[in-house]
ROROMAR-733572 format. One record per residue (C-alpha): residue number from 1; residue in three letters; z, x, y. Coordinates in steps of 0.05 Angstrom, whole numbers, plus 5000, padded with zeros to 4 digits. Each point is the difference from the previous one (the first is absolute). Layout:
REM residues N
NODE  num  residu     z     x     y
NODE  NUM     ALA     Z     X     Y
...
END
This chain:
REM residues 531
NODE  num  residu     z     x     y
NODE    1     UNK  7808  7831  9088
NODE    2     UNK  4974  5064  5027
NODE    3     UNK  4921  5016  4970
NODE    4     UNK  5015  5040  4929
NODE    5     UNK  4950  5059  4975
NODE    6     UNK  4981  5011  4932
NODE    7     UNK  4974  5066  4999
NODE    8     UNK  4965  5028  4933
NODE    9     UNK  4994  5079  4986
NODE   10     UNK  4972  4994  4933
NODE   11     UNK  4933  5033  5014
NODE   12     UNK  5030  5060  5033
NODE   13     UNK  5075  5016  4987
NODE   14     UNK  4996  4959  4932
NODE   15     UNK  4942  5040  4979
NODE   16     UNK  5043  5066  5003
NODE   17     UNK  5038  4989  4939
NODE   18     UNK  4986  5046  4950
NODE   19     UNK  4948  4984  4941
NODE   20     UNK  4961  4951  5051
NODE   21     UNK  4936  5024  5027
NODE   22     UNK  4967  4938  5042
NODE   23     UNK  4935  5012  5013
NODE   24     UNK  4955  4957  5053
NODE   25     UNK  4977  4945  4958
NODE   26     UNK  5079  4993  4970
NODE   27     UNK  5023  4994  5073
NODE   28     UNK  4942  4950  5023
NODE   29     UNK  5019  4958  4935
NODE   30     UNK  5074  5007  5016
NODE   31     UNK  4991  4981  5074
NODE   32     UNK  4981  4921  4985
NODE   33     UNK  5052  4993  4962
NODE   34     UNK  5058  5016  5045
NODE   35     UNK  4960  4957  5054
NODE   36     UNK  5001  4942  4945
NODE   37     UNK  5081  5018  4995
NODE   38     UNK  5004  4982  5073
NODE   39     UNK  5026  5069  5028
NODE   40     UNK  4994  5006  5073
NODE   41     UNK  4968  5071  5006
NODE   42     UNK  4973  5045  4949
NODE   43     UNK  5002  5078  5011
NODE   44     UNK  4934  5031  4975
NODE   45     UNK  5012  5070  4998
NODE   46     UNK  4997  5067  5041
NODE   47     UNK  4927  4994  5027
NODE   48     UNK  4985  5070  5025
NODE   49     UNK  5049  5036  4957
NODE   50     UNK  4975  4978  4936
NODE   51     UNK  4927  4990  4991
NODE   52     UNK  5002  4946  4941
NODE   53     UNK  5056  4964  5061
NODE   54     UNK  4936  5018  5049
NODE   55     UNK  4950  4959  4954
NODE   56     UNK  5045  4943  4985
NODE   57     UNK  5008  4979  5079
NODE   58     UNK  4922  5007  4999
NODE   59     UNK  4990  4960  4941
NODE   60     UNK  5057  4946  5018
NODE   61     UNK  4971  4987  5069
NODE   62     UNK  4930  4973  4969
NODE   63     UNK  5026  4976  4932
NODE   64     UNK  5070  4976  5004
NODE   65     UNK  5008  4921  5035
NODE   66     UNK  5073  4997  5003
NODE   67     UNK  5024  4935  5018
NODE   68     UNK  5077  5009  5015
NODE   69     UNK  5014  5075  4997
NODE   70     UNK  4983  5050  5054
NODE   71     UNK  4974  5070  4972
NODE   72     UNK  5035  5060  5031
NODE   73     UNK  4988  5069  5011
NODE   74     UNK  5054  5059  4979
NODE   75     UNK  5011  5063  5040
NODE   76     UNK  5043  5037  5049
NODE   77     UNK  5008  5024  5063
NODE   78     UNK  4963  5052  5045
NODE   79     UNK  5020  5068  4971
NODE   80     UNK  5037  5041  5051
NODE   81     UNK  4963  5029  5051
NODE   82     UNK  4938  4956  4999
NODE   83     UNK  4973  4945  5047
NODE   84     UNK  5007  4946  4962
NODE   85     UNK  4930  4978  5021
NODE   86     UNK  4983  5064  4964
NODE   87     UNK  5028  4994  4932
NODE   88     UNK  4944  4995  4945
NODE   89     UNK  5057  4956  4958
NODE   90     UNK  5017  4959  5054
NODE   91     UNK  4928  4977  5005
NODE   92     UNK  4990  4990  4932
NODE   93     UNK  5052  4945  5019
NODE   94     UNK  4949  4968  5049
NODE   95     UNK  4943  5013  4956
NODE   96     UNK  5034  4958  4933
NODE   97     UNK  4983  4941  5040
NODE   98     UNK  5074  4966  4979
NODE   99     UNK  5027  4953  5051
NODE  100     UNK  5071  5027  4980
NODE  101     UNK  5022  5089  5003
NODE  102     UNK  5064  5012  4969
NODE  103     UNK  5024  5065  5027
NODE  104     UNK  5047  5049  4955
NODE  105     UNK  5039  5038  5051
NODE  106     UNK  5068  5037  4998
NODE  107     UNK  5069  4979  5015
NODE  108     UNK  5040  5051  4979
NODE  109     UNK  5010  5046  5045
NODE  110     UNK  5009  5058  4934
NODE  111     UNK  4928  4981  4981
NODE  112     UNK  4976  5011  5067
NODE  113     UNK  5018  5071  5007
NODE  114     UNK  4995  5012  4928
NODE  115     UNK  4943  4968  4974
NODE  116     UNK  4959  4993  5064
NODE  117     UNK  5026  5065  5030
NODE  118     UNK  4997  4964  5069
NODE  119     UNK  5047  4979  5051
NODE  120     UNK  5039  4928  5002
NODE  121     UNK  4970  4994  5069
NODE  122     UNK  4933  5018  4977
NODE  123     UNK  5004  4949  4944
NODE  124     UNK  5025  4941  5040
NODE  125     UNK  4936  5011  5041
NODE  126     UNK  4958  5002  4938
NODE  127     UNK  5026  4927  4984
NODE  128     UNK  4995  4980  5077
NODE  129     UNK  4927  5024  4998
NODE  130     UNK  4971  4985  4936
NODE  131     UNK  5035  4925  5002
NODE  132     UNK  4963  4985  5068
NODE  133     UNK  4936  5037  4983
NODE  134     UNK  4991  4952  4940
NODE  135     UNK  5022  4938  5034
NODE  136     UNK  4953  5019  5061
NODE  137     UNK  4950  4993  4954
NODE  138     UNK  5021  4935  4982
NODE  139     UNK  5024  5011  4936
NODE  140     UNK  5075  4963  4974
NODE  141     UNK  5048  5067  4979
NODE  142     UNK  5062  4998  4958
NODE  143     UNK  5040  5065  5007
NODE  144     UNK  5032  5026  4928
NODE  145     UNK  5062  5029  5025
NODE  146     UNK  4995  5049  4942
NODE  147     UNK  5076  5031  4976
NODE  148     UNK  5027  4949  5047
NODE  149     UNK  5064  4996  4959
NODE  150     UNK  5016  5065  4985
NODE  151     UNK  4979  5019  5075
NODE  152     UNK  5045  4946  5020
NODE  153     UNK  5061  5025  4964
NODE  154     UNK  4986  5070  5019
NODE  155     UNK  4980  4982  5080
NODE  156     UNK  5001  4933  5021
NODE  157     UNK  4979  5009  5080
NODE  158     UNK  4944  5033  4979
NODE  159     UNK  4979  4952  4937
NODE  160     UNK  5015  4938  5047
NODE  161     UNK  4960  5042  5071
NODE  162     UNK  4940  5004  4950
NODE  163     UNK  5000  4932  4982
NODE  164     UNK  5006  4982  5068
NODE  165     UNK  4933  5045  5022
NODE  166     UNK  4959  4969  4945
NODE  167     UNK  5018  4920  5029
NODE  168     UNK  4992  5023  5069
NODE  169     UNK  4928  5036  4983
NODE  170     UNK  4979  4926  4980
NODE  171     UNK  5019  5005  4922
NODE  172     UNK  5011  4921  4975
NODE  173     UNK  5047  5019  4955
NODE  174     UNK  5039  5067  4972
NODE  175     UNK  5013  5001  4922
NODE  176     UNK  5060  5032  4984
NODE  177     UNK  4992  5055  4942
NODE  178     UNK  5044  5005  4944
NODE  179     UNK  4952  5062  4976
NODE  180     UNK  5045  5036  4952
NODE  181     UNK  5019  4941  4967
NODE  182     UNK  5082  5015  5008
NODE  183     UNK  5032  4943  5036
NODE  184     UNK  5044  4955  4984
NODE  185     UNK  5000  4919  5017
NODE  186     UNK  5056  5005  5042
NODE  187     UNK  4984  5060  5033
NODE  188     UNK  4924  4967  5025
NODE  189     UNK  5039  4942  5017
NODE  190     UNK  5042  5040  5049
NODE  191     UNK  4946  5038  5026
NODE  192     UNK  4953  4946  5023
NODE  193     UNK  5043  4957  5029
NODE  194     UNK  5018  5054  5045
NODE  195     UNK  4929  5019  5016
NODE  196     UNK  4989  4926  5010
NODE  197     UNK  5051  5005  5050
NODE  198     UNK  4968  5058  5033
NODE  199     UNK  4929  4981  5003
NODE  200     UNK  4950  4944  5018
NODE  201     UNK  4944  4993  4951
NODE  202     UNK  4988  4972  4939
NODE  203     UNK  5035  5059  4935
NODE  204     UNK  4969  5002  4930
NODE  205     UNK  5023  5032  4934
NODE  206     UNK  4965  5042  4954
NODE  207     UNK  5044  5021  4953
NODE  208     UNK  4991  5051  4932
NODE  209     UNK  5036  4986  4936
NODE  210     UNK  5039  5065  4988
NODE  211     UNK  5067  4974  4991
NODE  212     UNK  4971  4937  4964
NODE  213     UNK  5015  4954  5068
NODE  214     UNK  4934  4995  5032
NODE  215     UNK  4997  4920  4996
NODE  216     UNK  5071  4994  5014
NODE  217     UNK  4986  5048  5062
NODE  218     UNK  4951  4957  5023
NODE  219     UNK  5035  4936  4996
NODE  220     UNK  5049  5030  5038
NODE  221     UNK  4962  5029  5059
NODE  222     UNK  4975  4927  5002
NODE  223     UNK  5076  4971  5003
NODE  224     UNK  5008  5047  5059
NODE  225     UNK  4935  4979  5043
NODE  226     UNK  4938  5037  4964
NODE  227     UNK  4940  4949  5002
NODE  228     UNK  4951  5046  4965
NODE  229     UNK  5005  5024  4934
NODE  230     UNK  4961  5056  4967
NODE  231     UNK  4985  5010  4924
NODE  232     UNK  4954  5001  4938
NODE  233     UNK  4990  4953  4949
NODE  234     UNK  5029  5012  4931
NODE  235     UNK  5041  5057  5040
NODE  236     UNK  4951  5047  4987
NODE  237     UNK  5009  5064  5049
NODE  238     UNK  5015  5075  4988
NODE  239     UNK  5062  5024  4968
NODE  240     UNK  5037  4936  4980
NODE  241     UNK  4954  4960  5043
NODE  242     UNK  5008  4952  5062
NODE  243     UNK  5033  4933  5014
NODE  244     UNK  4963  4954  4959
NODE  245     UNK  4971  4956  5049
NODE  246     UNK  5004  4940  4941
NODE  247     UNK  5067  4999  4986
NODE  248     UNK  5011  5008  5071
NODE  249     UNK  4959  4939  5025
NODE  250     UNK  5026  4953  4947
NODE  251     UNK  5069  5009  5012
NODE  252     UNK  4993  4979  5073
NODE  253     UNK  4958  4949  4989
NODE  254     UNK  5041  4970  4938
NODE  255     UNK  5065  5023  5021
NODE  256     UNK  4990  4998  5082
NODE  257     UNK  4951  4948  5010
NODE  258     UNK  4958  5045  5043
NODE  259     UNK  4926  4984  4993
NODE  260     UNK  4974  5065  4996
NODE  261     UNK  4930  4992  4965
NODE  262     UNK  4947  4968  5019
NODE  263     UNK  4973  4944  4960
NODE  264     UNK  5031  4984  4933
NODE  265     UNK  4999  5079  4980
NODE  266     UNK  5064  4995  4974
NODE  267     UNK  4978  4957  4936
NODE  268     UNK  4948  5051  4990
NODE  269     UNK  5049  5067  5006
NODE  270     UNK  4998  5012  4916
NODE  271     UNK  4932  4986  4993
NODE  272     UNK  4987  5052  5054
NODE  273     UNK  5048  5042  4981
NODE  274     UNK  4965  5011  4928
NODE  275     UNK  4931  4997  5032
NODE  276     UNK  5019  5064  5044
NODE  277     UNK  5038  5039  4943
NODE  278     UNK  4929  4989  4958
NODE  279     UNK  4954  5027  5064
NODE  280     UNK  5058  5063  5000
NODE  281     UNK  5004  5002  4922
NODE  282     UNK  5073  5007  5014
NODE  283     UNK  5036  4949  4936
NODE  284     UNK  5036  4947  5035
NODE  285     UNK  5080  5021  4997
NODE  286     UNK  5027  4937  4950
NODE  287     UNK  5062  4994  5039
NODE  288     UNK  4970  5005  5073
NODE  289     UNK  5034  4944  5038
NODE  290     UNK  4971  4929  5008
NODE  291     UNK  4932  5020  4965
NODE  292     UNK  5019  5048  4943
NODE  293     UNK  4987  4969  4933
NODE  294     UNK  5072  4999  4987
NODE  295     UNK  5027  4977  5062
NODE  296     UNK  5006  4929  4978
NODE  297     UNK  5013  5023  4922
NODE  298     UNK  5060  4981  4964
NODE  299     UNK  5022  5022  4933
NODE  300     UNK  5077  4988  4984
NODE  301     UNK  5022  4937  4964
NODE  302     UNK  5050  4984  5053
NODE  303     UNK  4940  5001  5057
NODE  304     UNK  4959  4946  4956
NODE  305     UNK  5052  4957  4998
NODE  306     UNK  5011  4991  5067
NODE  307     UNK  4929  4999  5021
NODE  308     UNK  4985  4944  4952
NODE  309     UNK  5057  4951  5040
NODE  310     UNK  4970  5029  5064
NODE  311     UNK  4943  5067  5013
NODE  312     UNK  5042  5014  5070
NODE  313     UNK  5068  5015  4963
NODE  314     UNK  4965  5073  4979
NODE  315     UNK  4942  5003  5055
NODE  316     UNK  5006  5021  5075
NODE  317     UNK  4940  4969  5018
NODE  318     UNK  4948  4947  4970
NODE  319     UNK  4951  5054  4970
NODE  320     UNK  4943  4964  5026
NODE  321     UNK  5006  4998  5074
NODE  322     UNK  4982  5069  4982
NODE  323     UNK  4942  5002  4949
NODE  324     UNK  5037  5023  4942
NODE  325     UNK  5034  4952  4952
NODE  326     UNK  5058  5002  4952
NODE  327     UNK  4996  5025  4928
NODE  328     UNK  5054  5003  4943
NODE  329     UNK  5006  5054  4957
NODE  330     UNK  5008  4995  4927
NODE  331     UNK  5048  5062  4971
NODE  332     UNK  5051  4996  4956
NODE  333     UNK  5052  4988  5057
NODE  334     UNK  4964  4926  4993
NODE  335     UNK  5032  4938  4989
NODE  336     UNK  4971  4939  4982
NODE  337     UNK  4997  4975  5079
NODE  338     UNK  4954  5065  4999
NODE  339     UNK  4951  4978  4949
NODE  340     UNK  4997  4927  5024
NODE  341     UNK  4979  5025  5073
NODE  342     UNK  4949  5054  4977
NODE  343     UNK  4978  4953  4957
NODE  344     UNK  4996  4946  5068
NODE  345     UNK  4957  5059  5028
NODE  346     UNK  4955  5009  4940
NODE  347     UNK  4985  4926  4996
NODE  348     UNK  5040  4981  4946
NODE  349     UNK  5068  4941  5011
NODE  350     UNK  5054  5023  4952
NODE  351     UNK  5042  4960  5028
NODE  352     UNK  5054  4964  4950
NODE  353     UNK  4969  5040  4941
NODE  354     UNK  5065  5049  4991
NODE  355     UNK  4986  5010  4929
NODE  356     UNK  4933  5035  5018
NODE  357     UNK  5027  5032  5058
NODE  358     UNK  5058  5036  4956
NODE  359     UNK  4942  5016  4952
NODE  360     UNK  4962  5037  5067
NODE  361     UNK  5056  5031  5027
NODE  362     UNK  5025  5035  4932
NODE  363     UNK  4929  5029  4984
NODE  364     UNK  5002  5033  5071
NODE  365     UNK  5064  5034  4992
NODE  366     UNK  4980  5021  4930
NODE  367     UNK  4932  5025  5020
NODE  368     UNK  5030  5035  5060
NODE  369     UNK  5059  5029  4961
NODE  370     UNK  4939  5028  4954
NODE  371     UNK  4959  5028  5076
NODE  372     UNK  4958  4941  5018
NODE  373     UNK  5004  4989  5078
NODE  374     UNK  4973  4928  5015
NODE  375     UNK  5017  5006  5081
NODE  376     UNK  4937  5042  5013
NODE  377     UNK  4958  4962  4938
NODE  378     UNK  5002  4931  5018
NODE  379     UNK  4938  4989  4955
NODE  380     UNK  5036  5026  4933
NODE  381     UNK  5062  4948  5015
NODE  382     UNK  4947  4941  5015
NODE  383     UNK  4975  5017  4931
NODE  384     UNK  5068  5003  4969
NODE  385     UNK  5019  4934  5030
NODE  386     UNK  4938  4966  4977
NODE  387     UNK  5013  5019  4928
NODE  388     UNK  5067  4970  5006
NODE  389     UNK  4976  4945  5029
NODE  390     UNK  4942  4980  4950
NODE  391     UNK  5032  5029  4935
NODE  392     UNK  4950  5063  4987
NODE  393     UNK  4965  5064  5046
NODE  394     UNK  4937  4976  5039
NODE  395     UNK  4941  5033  4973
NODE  396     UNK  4931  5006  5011
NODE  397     UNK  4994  5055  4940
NODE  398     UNK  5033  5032  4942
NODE  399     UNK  5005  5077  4994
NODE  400     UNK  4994  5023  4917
NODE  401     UNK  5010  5079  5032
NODE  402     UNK  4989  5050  5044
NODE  403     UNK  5006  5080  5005
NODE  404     UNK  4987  5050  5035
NODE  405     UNK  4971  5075  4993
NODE  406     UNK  5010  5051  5055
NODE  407     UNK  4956  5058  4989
NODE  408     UNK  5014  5066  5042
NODE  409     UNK  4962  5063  5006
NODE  410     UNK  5054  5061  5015
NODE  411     UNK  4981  5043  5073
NODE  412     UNK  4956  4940  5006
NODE  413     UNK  5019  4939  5033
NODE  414     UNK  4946  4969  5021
NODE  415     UNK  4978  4987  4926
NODE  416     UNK  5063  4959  4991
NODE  417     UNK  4983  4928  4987
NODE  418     UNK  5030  4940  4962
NODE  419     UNK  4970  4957  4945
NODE  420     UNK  5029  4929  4994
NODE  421     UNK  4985  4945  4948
NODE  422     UNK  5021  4930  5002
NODE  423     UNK  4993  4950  4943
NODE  424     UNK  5008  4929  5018
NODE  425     UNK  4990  4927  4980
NODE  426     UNK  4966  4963  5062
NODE  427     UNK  4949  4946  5011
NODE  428     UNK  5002  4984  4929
NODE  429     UNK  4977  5063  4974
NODE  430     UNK  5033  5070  4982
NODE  431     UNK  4976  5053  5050
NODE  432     UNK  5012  5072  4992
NODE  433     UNK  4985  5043  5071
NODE  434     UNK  5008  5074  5018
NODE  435     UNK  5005  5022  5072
NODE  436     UNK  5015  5068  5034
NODE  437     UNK  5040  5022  5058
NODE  438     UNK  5025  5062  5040
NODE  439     UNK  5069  4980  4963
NODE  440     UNK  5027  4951  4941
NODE  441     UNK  5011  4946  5045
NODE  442     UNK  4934  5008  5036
NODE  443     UNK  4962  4992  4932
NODE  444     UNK  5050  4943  4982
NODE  445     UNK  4986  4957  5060
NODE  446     UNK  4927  5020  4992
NODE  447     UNK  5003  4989  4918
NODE  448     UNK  5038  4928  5018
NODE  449     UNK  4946  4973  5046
NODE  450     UNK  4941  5022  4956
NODE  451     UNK  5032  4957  4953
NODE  452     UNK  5007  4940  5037
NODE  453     UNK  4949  5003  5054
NODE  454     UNK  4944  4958  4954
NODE  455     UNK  5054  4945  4991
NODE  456     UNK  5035  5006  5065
NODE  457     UNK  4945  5020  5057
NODE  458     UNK  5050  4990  5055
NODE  459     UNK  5037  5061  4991
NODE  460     UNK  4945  5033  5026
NODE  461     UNK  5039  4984  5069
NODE  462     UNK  5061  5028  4978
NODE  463     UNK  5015  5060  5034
NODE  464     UNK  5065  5046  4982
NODE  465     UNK  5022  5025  5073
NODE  466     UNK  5068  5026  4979
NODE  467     UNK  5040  5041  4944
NODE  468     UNK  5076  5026  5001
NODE  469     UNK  5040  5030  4937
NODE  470     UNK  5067  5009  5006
NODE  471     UNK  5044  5031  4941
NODE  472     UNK  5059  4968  4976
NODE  473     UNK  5073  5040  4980
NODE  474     UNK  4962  5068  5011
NODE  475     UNK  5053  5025  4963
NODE  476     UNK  4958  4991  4949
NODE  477     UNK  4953  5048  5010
NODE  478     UNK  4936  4989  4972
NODE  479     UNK  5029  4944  4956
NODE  480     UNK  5011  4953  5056
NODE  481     UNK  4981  4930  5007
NODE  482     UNK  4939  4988  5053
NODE  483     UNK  4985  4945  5048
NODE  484     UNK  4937  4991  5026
NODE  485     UNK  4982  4955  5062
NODE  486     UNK  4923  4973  5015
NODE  487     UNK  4979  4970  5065
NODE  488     UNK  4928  4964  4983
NODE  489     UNK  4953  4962  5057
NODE  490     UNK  4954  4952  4994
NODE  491     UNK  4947  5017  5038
NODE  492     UNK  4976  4929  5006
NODE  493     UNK  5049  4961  5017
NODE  494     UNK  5042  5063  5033
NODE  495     UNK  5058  4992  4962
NODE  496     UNK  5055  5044  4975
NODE  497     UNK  5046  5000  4941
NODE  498     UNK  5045  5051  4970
NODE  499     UNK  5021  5011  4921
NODE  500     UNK  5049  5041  4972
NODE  501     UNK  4996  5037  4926
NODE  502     UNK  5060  5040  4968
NODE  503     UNK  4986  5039  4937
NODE  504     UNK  5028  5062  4958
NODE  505     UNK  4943  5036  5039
NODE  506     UNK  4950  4999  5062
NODE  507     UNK  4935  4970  4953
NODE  508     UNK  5042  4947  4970
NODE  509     UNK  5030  4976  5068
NODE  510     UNK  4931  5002  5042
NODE  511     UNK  4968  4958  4946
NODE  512     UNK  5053  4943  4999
NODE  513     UNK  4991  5001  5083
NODE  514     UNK  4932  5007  4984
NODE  515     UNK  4991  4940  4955
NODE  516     UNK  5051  4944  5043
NODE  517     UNK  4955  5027  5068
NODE  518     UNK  4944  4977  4956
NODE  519     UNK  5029  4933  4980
NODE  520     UNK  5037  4985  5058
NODE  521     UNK  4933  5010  5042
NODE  522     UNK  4962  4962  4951
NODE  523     UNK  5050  4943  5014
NODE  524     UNK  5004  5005  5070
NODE  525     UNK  4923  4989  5015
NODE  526     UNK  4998  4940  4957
NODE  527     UNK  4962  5026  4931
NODE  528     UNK  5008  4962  4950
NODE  529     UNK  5019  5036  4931
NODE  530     UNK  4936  5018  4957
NODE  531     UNK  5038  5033  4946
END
């Protein structure tokens, strides 16, 4: 089987999406990863049209020791007119110090006399010079045949003549451009196995995700010849972003049995996948294929029961040959197949116990007719199964009462602050604390771990990382019901768990979340109760 190329963009296309601002450090942190992924080449950046792209190539060369990728260097051609020899860009090619250039240059013919207000004669030679400049200097050059599709449709002679003039200039292989995003599977399919049939050299595909086909674009430039394949990871890119290379690779490695990465990257795509979208600060996209947290997530009664006779009946692939893993939902489309296998995951065999497993399924579909969501609060459920399980609520403390006072100061805000007090029985003893916050549930959470923190040190490594209210039947105005979900870490043991609270109003529903983060945490590091 022909040699295949795994070409990442991440750094430099990827980082043109809108909200993401990489800066130097981002990319060098970024960089290790996709060489850990197993990606052939890795494009850096625009050295000499972008100063932080300048920096990175400087930086890379002395501090980056990639072990499977290739770095390589974005730019394009010799503007019209100028020696290529010349051309301040085309030397801050040379200067990057990356084995690998990866010229942009024109194949549409309307973008030539348009955009570059040249000639199509004078462009060819721009490719022809540039292309054997570069690999003179012993540098490996991929050609992006940008608007190669659209050029194609419009002018195929002259798409196909400057494809032609890059392989014949030396280029190793010419990516074909899907820049606008527009095309259609069947349409790339057409087109490349006619330039196949045209041309000797090895075609790529980069392809944008405009009309939502950009993996499906790919996959079928590679059905009709292309070895190489361009794109980002997690799909990030400008407008509605690039191929994602991901999806991309595992699809033909699963489905195709190509061996596209090296090492045993493929295990590691989710892990990588989540480590990148942290260095971005971009939140991971739940139902991303393969590594999204949902991609493996099943909710619907039907589903469980199948997947309890056999976990392929609902599942494309074995979740792990990919780094992610299965997870049931509990919701109140549940059945009791749904609570037995969550409660598999969570540690607990319910298998045979039907009586309890009725019990379990009936309190989620009342709790969730009343608002509770336990699919995103897998903590909360653990805690309601446990109390069915053992006959009463685990607890580590009692609460007698709590309020809350919200003092304002009108035209001035920044006098606003929050007064909590919590009375509670814990560690043998009645303790009544106050705390304050920039909010009511601020001073709660604060009031709540003043409270316990002499009986319970170990919340000092609790850490509250996430928050989201959503209101229920807003038809009800200001009357409607709340529902309050907390993400909580453990900063010792790095270890997330989320809660869920539902209450007549926003206080009420943050302090139940507030409270089962508390206990579930306390349970989950091993503490015993002190109460």
């Amino acid at each position: 089987m022909e040699k295949f190329d795994v070409y990442d963009t991440t750094l430099r296309d990827g980082a043109q999406q809108e909200g993401m601002n990489l800066s130097v450090a981002d990319k060098l942190a970024i960089a290790p990863l996709l060489d850990e992924l197993g990606v052939g080449f890795i494009e850096g950046g625009w050295p000499g049209a972008i100063p932080k792209d300048t920096e990175f190539f400087k930086r890379a060369a002395k501090e980056l020791d990639l072990r499977n990728a290739e770095l390589a260097a974005f730019g394009s051609t010799r503007k019209a007119g100028t020696r290529v020899s010349d051309d301040v860009q085309v030397r801050a090619l040379l200067d990057s110090e990356a084995p690998v250039v990866t010229l942009v240059a024109k194949h549409d013919v309307r973008h030539v006399e348009r955009a570059l207000r040249t000639t199509p004669e004078e462009n060819l030679a721009m490719i022809r010079d540039t292309v054997a400049f570069l690999v003179g200097e012993g540098r490996r050059v991929v050609v992006d045949a940008e608007h190669f599709f659209d050029g194609y449709r419009y002018d195929a002679d002259y798409a196909l003549a400057a494809v032609r003039t890059g392989f014949e200039a030396g280029a190793e292989c010419v990516c074909l451009c899907d820049t606008n995003g527009g095309m259609l599977p069947d349409r790339v399919h057409e087109i490349v196995t006619r330039v196949r049939g045209e041309v000797d050299g090895r075609l790529g595909m980069h392809a944008h995700n405009d009309s939502g086909c950009a993996v499906a674009n790919t996959l079928a430039a590679v059905s009709a010849g292309a070895v190489h394949v361009q794109g980002t990871v997690n799909g990030y890119g400008e407008r509605t972003g690039n191929a994602d290379l991901l999806t991309v690779v595992a699809n033909l490695q699963l489905k195709e049995g190509r061996e596209l990465l090296a090492g045993d990257g493929l295990r590691e795509v989710t892990r990588i996948a989540h480590a990148i979208s942290e260095i971005t600060n971009i939140a991971p996209f739940a139902r991303q294929p393969y590594v999204g947290a949902s991609a493996f997530a099943h909710k619907a009664g039907l589903h469980a029961s199948a997947i309890k006779v056999d976990p392929d009946l609902y599942q494309h692939i074995e979740p792990t040959l990919i780094g992610n893993d299965m997870r049931m939902l509990i919701s109140d489309m549940a059945g009791r197949a749904s609570i037995e296998l969550k409660g598999r995951e969570l540690g607990f065999d319910l298998a045979g116990q039907g009586e309890l497993l009725s019990r379990v399924t009936n309190r989620v579909k009342d709790a969730e007719a009343q608002g509770y969501t336990y699919d995103a609060a897998d903590a909360s459920f653990e805690l309601l199964l446990r109390e069915e399980l053992d006959g009463e609520r685990t607890r580590f403390f009692d609460t007698e009462s709590w309020r809350v006072i919200v003092e304002t100061v009108p035209g001035n805000p920044s006098e606003a602050n929050a007064e909590a007090t919590v009375k509670m029985h814990v560690g043998g003893e009645r303790v009544l604390a106050t705390g304050e916050g920039n909010g009511p549930v601020n001073a709660l959470d604060h009031a709540l771990r003043k409270a316990l923190a002499a009986t319970y040190p170990e919340l000092g490594r609790f850490e509250l990382i996430d928050f989201k209210v959503r209101i229920m039947d807003t038809q009800h105005g200001t009357d409607a019901v709340t529902r309050v979900l907390v993400e909580t870490m453990d900063t010792g043991a790095e270890t997330t768990w989320r809660t869920v609270g539902v209450g007549p109003n926003l206080v009420e529903a943050s302090w139940e979340a507030l409270v089962d983060s508390v206990v579930f945490g306390l349970l989950q590091a091993g503490v015993p109760n002190r109460s």
